[in-house]
DONULUM-489195 format. One record per residue (C-alpha): z, x, y; residue in three letters. Coordinates in nm, 2 decimals. Layout:
N
<node><zz>Z</zz><xx>X</xx><yy>Y</yy><r>ALA</r></node>
...
END
This chain:
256
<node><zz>-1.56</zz><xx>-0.98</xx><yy>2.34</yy><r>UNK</r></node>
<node><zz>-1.42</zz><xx>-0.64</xx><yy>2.49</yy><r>UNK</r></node>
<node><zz>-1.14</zz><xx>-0.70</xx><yy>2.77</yy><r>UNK</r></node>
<node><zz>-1.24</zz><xx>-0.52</xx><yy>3.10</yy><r>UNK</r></node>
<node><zz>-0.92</zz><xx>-0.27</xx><yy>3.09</yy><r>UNK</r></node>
<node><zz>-0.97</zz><xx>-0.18</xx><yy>2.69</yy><r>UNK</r></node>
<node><zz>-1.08</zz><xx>0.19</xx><yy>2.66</yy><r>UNK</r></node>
<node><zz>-1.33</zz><xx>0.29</xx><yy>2.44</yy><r>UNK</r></node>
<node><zz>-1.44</zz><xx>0.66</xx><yy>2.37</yy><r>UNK</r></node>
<node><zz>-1.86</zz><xx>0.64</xx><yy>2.38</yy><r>UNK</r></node>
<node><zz>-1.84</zz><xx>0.83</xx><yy>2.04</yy><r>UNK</r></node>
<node><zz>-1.68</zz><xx>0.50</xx><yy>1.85</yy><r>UNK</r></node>
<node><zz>-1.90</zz><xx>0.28</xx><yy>1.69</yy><r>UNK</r></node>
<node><zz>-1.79</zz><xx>-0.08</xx><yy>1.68</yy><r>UNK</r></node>
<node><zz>-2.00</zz><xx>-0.39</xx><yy>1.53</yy><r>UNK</r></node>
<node><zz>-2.13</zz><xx>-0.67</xx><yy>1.79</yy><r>UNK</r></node>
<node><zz>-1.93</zz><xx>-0.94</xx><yy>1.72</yy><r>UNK</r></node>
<node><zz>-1.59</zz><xx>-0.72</xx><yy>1.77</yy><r>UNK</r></node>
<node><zz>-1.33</zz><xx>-0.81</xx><yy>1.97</yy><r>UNK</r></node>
<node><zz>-1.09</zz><xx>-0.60</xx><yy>2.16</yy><r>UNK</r></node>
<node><zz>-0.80</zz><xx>-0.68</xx><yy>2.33</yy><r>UNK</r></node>
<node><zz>-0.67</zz><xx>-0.57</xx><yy>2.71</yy><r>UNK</r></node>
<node><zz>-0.52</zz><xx>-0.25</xx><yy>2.75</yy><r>UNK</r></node>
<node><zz>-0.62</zz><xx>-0.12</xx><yy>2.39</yy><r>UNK</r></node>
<node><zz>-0.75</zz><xx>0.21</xx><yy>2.37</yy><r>UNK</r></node>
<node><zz>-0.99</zz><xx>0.33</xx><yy>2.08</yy><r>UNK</r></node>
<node><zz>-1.07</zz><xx>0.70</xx><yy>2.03</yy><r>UNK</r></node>
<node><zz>-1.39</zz><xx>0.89</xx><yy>1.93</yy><r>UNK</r></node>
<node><zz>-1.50</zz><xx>0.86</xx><yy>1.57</yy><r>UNK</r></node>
<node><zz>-1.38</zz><xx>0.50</xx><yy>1.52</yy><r>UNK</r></node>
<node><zz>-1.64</zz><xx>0.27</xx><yy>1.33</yy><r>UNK</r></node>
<node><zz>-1.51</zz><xx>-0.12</xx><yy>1.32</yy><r>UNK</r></node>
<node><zz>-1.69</zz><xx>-0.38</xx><yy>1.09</yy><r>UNK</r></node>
<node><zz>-1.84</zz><xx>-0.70</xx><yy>1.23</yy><r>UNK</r></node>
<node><zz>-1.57</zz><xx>-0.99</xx><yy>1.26</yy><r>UNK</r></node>
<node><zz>-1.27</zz><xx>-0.77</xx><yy>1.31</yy><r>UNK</r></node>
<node><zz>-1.02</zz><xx>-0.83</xx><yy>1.62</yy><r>UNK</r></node>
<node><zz>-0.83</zz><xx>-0.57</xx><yy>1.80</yy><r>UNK</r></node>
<node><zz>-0.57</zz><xx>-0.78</xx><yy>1.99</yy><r>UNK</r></node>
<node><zz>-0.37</zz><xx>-0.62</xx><yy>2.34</yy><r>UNK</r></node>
<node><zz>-0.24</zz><xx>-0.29</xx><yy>2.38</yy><r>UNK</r></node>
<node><zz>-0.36</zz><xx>-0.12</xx><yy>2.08</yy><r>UNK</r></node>
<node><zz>-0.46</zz><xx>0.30</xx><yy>1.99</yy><r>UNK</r></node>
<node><zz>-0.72</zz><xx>0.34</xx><yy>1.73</yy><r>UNK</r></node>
<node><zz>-0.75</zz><xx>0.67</xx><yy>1.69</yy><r>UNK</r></node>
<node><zz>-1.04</zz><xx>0.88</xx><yy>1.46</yy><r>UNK</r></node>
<node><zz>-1.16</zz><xx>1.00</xx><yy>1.25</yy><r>UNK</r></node>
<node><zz>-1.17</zz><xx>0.62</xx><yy>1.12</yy><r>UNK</r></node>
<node><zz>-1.34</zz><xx>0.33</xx><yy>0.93</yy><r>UNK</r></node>
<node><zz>-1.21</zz><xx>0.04</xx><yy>0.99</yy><r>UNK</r></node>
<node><zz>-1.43</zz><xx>-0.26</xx><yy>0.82</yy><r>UNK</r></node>
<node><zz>-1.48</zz><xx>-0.57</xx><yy>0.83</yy><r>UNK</r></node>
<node><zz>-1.27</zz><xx>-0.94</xx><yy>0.94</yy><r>UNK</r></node>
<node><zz>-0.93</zz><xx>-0.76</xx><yy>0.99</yy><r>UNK</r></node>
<node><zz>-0.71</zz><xx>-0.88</xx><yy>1.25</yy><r>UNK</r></node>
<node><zz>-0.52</zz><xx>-0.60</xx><yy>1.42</yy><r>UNK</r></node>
<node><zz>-0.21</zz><xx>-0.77</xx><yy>1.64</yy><r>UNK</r></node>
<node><zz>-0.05</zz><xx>-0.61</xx><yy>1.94</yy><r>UNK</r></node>
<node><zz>0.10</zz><xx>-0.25</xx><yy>1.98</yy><r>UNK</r></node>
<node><zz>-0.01</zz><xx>-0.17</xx><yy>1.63</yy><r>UNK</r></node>
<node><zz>-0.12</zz><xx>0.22</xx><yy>1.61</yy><r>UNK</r></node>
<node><zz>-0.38</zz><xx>0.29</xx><yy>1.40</yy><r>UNK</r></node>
<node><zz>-0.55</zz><xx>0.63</xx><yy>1.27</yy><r>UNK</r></node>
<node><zz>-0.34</zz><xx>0.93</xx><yy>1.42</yy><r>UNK</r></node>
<node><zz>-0.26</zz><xx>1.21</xx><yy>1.33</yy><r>UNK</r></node>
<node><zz>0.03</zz><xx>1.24</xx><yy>1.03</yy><r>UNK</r></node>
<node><zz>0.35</zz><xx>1.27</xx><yy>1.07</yy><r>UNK</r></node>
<node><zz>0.40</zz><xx>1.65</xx><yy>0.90</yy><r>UNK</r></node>
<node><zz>0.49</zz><xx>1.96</xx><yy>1.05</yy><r>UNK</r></node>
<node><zz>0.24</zz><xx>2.12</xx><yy>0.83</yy><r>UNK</r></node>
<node><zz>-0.02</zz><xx>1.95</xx><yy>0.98</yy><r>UNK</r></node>
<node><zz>-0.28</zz><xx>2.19</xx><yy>1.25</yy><r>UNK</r></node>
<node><zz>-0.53</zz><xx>2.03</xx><yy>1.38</yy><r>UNK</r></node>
<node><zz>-0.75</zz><xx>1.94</xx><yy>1.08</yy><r>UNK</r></node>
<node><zz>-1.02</zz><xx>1.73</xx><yy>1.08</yy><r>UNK</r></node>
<node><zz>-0.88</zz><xx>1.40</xx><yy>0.84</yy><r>UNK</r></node>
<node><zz>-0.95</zz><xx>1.03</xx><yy>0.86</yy><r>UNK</r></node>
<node><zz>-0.87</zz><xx>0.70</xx><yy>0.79</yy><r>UNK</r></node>
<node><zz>-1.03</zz><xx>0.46</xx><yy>0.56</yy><r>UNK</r></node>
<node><zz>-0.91</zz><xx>0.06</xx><yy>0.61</yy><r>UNK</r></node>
<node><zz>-1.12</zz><xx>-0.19</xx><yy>0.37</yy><r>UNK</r></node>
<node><zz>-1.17</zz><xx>-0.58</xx><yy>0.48</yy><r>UNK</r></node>
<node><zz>-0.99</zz><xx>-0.88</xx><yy>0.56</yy><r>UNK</r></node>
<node><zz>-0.64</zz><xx>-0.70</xx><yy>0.67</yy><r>UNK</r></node>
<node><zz>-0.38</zz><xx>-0.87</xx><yy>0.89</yy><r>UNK</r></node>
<node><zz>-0.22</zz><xx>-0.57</xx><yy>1.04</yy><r>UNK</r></node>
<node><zz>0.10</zz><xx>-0.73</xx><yy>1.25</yy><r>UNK</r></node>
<node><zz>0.28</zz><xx>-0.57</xx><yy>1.59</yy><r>UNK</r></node>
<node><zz>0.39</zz><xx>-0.22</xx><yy>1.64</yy><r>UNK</r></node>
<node><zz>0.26</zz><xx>-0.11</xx><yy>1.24</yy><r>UNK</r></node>
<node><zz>0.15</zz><xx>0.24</xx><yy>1.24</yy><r>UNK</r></node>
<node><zz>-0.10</zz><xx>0.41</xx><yy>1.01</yy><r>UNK</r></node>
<node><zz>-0.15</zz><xx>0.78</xx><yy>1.02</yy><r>UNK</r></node>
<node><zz>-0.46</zz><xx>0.98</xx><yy>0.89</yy><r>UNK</r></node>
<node><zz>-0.45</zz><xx>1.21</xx><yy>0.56</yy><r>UNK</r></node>
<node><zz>-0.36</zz><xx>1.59</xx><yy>0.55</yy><r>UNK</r></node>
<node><zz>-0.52</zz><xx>1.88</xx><yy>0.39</yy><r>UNK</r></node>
<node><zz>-0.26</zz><xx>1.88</xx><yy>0.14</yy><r>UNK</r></node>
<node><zz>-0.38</zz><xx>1.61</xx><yy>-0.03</yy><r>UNK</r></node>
<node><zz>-0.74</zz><xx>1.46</xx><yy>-0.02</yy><r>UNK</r></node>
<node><zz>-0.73</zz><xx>1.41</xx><yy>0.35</yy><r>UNK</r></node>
<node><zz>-0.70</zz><xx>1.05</xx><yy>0.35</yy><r>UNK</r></node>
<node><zz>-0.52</zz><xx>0.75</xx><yy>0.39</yy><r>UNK</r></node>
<node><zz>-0.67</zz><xx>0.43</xx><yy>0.23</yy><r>UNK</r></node>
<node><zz>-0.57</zz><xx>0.07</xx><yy>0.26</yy><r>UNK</r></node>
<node><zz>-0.81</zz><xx>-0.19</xx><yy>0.08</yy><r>UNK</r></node>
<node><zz>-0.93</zz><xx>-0.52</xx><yy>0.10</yy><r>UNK</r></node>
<node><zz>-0.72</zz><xx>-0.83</xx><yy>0.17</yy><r>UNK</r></node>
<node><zz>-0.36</zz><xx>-0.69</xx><yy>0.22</yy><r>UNK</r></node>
<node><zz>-0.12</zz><xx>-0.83</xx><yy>0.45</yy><r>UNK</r></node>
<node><zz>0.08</zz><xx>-0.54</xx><yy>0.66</yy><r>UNK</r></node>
<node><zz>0.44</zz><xx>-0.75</xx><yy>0.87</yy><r>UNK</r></node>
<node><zz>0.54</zz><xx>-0.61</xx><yy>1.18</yy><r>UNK</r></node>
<node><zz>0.68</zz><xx>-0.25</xx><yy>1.16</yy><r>UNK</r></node>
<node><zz>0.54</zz><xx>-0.14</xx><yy>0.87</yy><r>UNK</r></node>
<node><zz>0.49</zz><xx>0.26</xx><yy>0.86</yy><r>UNK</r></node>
<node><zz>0.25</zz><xx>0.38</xx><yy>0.67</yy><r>UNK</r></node>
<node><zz>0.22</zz><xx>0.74</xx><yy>0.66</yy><r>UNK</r></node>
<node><zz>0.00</zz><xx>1.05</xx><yy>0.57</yy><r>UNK</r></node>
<node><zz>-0.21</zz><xx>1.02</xx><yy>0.28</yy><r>UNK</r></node>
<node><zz>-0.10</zz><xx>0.67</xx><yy>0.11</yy><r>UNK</r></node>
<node><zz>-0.32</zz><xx>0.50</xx><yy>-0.07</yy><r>UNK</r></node>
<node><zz>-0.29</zz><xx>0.13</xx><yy>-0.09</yy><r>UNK</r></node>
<node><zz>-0.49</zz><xx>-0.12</xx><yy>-0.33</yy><r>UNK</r></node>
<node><zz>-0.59</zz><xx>-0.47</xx><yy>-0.25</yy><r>UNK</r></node>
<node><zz>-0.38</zz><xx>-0.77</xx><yy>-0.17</yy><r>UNK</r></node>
<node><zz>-0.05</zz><xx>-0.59</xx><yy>-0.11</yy><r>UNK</r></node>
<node><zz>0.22</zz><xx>-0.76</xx><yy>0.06</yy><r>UNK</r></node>
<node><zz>0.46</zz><xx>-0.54</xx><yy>0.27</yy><r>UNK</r></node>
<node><zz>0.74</zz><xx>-0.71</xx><yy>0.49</yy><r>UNK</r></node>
<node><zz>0.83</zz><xx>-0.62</xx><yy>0.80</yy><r>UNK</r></node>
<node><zz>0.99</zz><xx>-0.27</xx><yy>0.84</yy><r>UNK</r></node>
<node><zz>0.89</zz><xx>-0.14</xx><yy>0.52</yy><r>UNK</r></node>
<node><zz>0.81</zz><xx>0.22</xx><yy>0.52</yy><r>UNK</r></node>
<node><zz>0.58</zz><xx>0.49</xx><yy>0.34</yy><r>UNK</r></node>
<node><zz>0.63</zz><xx>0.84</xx><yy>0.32</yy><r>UNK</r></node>
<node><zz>0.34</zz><xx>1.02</xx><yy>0.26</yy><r>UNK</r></node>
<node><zz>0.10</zz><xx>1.06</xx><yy>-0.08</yy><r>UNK</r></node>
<node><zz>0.27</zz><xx>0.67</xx><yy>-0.14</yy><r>UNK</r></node>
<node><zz>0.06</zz><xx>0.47</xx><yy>-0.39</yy><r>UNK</r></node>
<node><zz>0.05</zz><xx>0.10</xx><yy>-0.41</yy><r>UNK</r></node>
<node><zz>-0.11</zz><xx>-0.06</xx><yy>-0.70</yy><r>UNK</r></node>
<node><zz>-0.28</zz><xx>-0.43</xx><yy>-0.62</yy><r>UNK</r></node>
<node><zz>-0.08</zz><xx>-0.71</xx><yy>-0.56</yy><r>UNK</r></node>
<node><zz>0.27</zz><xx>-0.54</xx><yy>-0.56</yy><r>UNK</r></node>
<node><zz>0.51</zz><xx>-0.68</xx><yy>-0.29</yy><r>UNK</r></node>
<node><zz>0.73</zz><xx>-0.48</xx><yy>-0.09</yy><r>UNK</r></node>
<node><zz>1.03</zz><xx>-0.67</xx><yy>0.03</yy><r>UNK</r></node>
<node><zz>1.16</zz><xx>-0.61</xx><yy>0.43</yy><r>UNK</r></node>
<node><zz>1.31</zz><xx>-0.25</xx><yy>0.45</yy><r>UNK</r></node>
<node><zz>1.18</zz><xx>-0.10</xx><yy>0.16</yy><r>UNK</r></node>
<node><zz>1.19</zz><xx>0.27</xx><yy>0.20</yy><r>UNK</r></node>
<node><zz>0.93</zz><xx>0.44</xx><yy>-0.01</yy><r>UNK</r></node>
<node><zz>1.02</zz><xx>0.85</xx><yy>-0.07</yy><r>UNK</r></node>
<node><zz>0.69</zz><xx>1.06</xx><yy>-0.06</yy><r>UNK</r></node>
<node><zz>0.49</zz><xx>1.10</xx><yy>-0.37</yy><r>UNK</r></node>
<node><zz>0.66</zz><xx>0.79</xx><yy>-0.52</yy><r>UNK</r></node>
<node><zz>0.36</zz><xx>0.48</xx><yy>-0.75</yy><r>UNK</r></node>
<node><zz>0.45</zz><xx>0.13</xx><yy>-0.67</yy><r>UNK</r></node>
<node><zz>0.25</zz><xx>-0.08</xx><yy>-0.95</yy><r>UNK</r></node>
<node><zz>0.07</zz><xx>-0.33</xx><yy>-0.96</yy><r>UNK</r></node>
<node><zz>0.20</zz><xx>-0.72</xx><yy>-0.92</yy><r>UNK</r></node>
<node><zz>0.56</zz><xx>-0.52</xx><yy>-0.90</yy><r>UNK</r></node>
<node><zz>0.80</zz><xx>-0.66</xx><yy>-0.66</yy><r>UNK</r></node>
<node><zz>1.06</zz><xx>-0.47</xx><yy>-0.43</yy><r>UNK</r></node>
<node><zz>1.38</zz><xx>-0.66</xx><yy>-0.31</yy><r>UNK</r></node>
<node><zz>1.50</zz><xx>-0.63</xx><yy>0.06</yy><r>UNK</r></node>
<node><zz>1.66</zz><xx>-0.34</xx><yy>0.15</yy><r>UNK</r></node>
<node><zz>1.53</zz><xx>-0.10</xx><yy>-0.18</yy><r>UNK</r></node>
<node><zz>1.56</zz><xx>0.26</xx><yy>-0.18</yy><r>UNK</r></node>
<node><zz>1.31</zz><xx>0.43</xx><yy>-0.35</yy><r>UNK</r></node>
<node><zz>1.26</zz><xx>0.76</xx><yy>-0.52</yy><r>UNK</r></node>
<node><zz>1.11</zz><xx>0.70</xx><yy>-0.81</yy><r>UNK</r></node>
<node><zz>0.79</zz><xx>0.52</xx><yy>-0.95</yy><r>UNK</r></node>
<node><zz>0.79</zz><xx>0.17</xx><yy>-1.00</yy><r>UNK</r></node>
<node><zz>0.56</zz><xx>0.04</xx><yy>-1.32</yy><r>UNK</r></node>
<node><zz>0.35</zz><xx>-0.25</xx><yy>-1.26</yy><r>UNK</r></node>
<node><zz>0.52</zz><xx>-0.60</xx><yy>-1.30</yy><r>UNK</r></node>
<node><zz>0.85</zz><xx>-0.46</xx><yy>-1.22</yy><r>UNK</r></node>
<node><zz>1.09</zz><xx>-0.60</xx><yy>-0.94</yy><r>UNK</r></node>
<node><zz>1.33</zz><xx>-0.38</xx><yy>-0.84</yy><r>UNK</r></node>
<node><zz>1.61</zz><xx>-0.38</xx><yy>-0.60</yy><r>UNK</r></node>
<node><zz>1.91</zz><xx>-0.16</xx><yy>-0.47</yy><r>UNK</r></node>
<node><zz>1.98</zz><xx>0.17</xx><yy>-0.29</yy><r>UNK</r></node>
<node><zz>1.91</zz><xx>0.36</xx><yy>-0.49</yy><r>UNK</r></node>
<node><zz>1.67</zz><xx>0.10</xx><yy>-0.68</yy><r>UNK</r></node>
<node><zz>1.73</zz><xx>-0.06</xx><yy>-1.03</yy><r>UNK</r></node>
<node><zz>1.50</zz><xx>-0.23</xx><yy>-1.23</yy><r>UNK</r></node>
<node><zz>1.61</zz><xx>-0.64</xx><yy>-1.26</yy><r>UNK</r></node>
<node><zz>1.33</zz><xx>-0.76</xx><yy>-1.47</yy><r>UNK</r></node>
<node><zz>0.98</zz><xx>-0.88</xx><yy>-1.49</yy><r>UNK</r></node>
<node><zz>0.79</zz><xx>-1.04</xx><yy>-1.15</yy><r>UNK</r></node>
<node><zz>0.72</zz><xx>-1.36</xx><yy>-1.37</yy><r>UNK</r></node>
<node><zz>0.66</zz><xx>-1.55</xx><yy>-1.04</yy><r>UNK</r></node>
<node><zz>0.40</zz><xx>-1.33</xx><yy>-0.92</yy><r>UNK</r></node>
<node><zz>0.20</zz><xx>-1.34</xx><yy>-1.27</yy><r>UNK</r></node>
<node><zz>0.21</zz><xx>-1.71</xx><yy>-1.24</yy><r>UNK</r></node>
<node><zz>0.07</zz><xx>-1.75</xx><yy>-0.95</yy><r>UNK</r></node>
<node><zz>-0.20</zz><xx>-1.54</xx><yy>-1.00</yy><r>UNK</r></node>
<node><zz>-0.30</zz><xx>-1.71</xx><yy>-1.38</yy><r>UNK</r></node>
<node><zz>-0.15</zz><xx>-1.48</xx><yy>-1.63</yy><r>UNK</r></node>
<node><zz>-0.13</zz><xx>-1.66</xx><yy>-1.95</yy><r>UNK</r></node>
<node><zz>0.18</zz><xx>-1.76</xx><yy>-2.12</yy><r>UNK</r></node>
<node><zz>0.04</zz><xx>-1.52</xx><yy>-2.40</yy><r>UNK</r></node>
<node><zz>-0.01</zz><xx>-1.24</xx><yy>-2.14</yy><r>UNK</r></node>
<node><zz>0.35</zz><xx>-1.28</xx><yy>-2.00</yy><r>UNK</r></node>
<node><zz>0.50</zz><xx>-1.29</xx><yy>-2.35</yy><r>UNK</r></node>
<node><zz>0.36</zz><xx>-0.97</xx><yy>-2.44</yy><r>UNK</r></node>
<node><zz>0.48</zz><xx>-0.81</xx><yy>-2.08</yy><r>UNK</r></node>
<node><zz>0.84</zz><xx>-0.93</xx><yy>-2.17</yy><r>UNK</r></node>
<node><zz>0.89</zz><xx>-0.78</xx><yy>-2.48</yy><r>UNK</r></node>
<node><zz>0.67</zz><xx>-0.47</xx><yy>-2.28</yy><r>UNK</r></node>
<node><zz>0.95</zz><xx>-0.48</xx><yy>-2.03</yy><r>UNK</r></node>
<node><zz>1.23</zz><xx>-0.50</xx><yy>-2.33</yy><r>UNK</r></node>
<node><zz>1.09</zz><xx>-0.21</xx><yy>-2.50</yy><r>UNK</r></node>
<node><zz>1.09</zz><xx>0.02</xx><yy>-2.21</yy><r>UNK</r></node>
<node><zz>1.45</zz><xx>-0.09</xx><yy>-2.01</yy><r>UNK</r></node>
<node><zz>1.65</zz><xx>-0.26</xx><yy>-2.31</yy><r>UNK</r></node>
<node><zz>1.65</zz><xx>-0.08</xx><yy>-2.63</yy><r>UNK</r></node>
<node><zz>1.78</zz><xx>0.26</xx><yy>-2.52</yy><r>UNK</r></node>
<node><zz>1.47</zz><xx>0.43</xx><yy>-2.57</yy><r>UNK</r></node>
<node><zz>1.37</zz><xx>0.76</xx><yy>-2.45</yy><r>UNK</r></node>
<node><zz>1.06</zz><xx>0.71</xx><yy>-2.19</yy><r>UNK</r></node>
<node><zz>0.82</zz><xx>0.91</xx><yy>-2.43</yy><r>UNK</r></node>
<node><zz>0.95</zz><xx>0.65</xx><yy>-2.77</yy><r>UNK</r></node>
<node><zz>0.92</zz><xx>0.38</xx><yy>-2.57</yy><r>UNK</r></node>
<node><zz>0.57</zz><xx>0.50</xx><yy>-2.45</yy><r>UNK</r></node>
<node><zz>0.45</zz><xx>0.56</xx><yy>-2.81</yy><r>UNK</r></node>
<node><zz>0.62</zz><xx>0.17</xx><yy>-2.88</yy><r>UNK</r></node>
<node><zz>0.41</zz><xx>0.05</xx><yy>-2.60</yy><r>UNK</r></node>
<node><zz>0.06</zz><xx>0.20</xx><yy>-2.71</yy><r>UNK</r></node>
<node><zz>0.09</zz><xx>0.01</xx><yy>-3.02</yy><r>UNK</r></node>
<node><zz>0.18</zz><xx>-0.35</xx><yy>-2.82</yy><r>UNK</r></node>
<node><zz>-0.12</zz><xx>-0.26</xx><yy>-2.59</yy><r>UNK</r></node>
<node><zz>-0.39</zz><xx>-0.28</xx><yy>-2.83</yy><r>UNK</r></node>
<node><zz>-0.31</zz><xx>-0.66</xx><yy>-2.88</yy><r>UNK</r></node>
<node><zz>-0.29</zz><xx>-0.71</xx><yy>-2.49</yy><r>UNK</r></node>
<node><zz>-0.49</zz><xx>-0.57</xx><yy>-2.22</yy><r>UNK</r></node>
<node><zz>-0.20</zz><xx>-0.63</xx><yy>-1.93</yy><r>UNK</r></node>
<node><zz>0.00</zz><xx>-0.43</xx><yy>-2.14</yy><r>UNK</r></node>
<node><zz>-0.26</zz><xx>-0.14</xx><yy>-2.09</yy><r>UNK</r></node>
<node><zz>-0.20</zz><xx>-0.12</xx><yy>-1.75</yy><r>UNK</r></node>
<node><zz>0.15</zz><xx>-0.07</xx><yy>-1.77</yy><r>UNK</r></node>
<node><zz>0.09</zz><xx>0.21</xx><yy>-2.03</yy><r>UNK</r></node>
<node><zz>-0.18</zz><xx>0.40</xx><yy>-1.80</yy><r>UNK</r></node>
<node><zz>0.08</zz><xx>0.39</xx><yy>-1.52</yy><r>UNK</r></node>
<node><zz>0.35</zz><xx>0.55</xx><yy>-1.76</yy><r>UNK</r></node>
<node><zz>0.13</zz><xx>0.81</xx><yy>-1.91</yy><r>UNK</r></node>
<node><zz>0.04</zz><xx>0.92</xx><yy>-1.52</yy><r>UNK</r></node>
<node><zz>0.34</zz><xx>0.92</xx><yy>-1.35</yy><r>UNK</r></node>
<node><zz>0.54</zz><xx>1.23</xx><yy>-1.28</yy><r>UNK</r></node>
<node><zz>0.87</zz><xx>1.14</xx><yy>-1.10</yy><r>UNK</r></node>
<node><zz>1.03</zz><xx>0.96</xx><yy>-1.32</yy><r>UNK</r></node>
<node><zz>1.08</zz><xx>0.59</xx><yy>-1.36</yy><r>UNK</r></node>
<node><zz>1.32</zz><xx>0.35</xx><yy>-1.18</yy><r>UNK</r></node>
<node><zz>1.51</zz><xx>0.24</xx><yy>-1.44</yy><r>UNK</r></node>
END
């Protein structure tokens, strides 16, 4: 299962049944979960968890250090969850004392070739991001959101949940769940209604989110009146809660 030229540290800790690739190279304080596959010509680098069934492709980098000048040395890791499909040349950096020290990526997501995704992100489960979409760092990505190819992401910027980003979208503010955006800089162009479809929202669930979405980008409301508009709709719909949770945490602003 390990390739004769792959390089592994003695300090990194990888399950039985992993594979690993030629010419792949994986650092001290690496722990990798049974079923996962480290194809050709990758660098793990720790500290890192990487768990279990992901398939890492070729030329990927995974788990060095950030990307920020302010960075010195300290000790921070990488967490990666389960069942990932990480494609070529995608790179992942570790977390930074500015923040927790962490970068997280969950369970299930599905990471194109090129992706960047940088210092202290922290991305749900069964994420989408197309190839050459790019993170700056303390990025959030709620569950389920899509991120269309080229999607530039500026630091410190929520995507939400089951939102959607067009190709090409230039980011700077947050994105509330259910929303696809699109544009340089990005616009809000309605509700992700194919999304919610396919993953079994009711007709009665995707009502409510439309007049949700109305209330907050079509009656000229201020965010904090359309806020106090959407409290009331959430007690009649739980989907609706999320958005409102999302709104009452952010603190850059809405694309809108």
């Amino acid at each position: 299962m390990i390739h004769p030229t792959a390089v592994i540290d003695p300090a990194a800790r990888l399950a039985e049944d992993v594979s690993v690739g030629p010419y792949s190279v994986i650092g001290t304080d690496v722990i990798i979960g049974a079923g996962t596959e480290i194809g050709p010509h990758v660098v793990l680098n720790g500290p890192a968890r990487i768990g279990c069934q992901n398939r890492i492709f070729q030329f990927a980098s995974i788990g060095d250090a950030p990307q920020d000048k302010k960075y010195a040395g300290e000790l921070t890791r990488l967490e990666i969850g389960d069942r990932n499909t990480i494609r070529e040349f995608v790179t992942i950096n570790r977390g930074t004392t500015q923040d927790e020290g962490v970068t997280r990526v969950g369970d299930d997501n599905w990471i194109m070739a090129y992706v960047h995704i940088a210092h202290d992100c922290r991305i749900g489960n069964q994420t989408i991001f197309a190839n050459n979409a790019s993170l700056a760092g303390h990025v959030s990505v709620g569950d389920y959101a899509i991120l269309g190819g080229f999607t530039l992401v500026h630091q410190f910027c929520a995507i939400g949940a089951h939102s959607l980003t067009a190709f090409g979208s230039g980011i700077s503010k947050d994105v509330p769940p259910y929303v696809t955006v699109g544009g340089s800089p990005a616009r809000a162009h309605g509700l992700n209604m194919e999304g919610l479809r396919r993953r079994g929202f009711s007709e009665e669930s995707r009502k409510a989110l439309r007049r949700a979405y109305r209330t907050l980008y079509r009656e000229s409301l201020s965010l904090q009146d359309a806020l106090a508009a959407l409290r009331e709709q959430a007690e009649s719909c739980a989907e609706v809660g999320l958005l409102v949770e999302f709104l009452e945490q952010q603190s850059r602003g809405i694309v809108r």
